[in-house]
N, C-alpha and C positions, 0 to 999 in steps of 0.2 A: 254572146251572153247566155247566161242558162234562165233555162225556165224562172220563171216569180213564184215565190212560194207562199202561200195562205198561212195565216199564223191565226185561229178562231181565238177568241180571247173573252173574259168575264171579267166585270170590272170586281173589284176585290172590296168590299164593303171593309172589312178588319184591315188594317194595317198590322207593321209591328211583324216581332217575330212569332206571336199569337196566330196573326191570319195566314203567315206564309209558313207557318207549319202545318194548319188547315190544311193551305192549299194543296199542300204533298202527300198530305192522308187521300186526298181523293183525287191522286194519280195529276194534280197541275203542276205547272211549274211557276209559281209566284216571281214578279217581274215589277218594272215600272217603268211609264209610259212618259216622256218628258222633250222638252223642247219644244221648236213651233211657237214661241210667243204664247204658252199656254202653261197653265199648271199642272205640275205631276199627277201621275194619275196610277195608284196601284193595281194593276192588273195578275189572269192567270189564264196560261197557258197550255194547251194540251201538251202531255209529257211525249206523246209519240210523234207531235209532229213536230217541235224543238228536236226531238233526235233526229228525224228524219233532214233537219236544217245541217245540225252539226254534221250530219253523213254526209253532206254532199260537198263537203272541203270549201264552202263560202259563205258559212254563217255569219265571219265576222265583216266579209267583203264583199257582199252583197246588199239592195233594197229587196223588201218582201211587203206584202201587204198583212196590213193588224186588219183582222172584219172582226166587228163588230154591231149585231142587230141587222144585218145587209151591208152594211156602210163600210167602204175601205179609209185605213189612212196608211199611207208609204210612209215605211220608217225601215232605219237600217240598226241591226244589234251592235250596241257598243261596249258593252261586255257581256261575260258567261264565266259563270263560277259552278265548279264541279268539284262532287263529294269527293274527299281525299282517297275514299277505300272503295267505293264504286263506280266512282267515275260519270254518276249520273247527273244532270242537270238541275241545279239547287237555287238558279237565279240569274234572272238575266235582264239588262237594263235594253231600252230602246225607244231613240230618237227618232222625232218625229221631222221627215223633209217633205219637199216637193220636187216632180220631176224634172223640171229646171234648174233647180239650185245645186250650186257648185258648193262638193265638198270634200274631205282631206281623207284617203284611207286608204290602206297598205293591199297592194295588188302582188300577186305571187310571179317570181320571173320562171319561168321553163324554158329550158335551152334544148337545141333540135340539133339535128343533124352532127351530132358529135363524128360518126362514121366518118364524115366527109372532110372532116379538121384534119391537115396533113398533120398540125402539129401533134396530136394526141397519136395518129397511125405512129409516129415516128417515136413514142414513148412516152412523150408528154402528158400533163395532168391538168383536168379544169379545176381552176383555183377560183372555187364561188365569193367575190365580194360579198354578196349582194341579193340575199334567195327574194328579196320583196323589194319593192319600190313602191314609194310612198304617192300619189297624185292626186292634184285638184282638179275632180271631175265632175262632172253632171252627173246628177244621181239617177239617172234614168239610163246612163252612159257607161256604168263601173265594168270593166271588162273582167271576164273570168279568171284571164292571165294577162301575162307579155310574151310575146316569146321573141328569145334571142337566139338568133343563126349562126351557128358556129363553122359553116361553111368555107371552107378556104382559108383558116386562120393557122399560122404556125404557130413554134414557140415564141414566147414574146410578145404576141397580138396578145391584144384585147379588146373586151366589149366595153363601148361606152351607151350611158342612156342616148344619145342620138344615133346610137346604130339600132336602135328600136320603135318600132312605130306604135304608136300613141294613138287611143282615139281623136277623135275631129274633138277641139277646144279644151283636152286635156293638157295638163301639163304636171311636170314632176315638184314637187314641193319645196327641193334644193335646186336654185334658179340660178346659182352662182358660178357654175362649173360643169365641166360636163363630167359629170363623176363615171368612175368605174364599176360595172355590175361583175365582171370576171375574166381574167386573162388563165391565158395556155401556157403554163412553164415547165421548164426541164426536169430531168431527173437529177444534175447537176448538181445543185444544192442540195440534196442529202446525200449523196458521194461523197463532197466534202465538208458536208457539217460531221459525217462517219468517219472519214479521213482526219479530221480537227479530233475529233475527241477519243482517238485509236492515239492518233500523236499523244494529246495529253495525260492520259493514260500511261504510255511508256515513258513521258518524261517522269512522271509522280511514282511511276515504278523505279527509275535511277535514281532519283532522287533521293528515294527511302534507302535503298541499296548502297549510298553513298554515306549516305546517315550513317548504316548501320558499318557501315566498313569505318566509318570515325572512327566511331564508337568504339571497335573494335581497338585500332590502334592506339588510341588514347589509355583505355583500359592497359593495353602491353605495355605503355611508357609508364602509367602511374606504376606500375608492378615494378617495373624494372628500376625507377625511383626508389622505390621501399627497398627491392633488392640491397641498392646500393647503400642505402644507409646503416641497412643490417652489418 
């Protein structure tokens, strides 16, 4: 797990789009503080250290701590909305947990060891299912990644969520099945989907060729019709 990140925060006396355009005049990022058995609460956020979240690729899948006055409360961001033309941070919502409580959020898979997958040496391609997997974990518990080992796998293998280890009491959200995060397939299948559509191709070329060769004949009989009537 990566470090906890501090997120300072001031509570937002204005609402509305009044106080959270305030808040962006003097460099926050206007926010709101919700869940927990308690009422929303509008907050703002330092702009450099919201960046400094999004930098670290688990803003949205990580817990971080809100201080406020001394006081921590764990909460994890459950969105972030970013300016269309500069891409800075315009707003960002965040629930409030505790470190025990089990909850639902999208962990990123990272696959290893491709090098050692005979089937990709031999020309094969990793076909990603599945870049995130969804699990219900303990909020003190959300791991940074997965990662899946492609180790020994030919063409045809694949990854399933049980060839991946999980933290202790986590579990995947789809309970139903053991779903696929990514298999190793041939080059096969575009050879002859290339092959399929090179055939189609010269059928649609005979075909017009045959047309036009009617065409042609038809034209010589109607001709030779009128001849004859002349």
């Amino acid at each position: 797990m990566s470090e906890k990140l501090n997120y300072n925060v001031q509570i937002r006396e204005r609402i509305g789009k009044g106080g959270a355009r305030e808040a962006r005049r003097n460099g926050m990022v206007p926010g709101v503080l919700y869940g927990g058995g308690e009422d929303p609460v509008a907050v703002s956020l330092k702009l450099n250290e919201v960046i400094k979240g999004i930098n670290s690729g688990h803003f949205l899948t990580s817990t971080a701590n809100l201080v406020h006055d001394g006081k921590k409360q764990l909460v994890i961001p459950q969105a972030i909305q970013l300016h269309p033309v500069t891409d800075m941070p315009v707003h960002v919502d965040l629930y409030r947990v505790n470190a025990s409580q089990i909850i639902a959020v999208e962990v990123p898979v990272h696959f290893t060891n491709e090098e050692e997958a005979p089937g990709i040496k031999e020309g094969g391609a990793l076909n990603i299912v599945r870049f995130a997997v969804e699990l219900n974990v303990r909020a003190d518990s959300i791991p940074d990644s997965l990662e899946a080992d492609l180790t020994g796998l030919e063409i045809g293998d694949n990854v399933k969520i049980s060839d991946i280890k999980l933290p202790e009491g986590a579990e995947p959200t789809i309970t139903d099945r053991d779903f696929t995060i990514a298999t190793i397939v041939g080059q096969m299948a575009e050879v002859v989907e290339e092959d399929e559509e090179e055939l189609e191709a010269d059928d649609v070329e005979a075909i017009n060729q045959s047309d036009e060769d009617g065409e042609g004949e038809a034209e010589g009989d109607a001709e030779g019709e009128d001849e004859s009537k002349e």
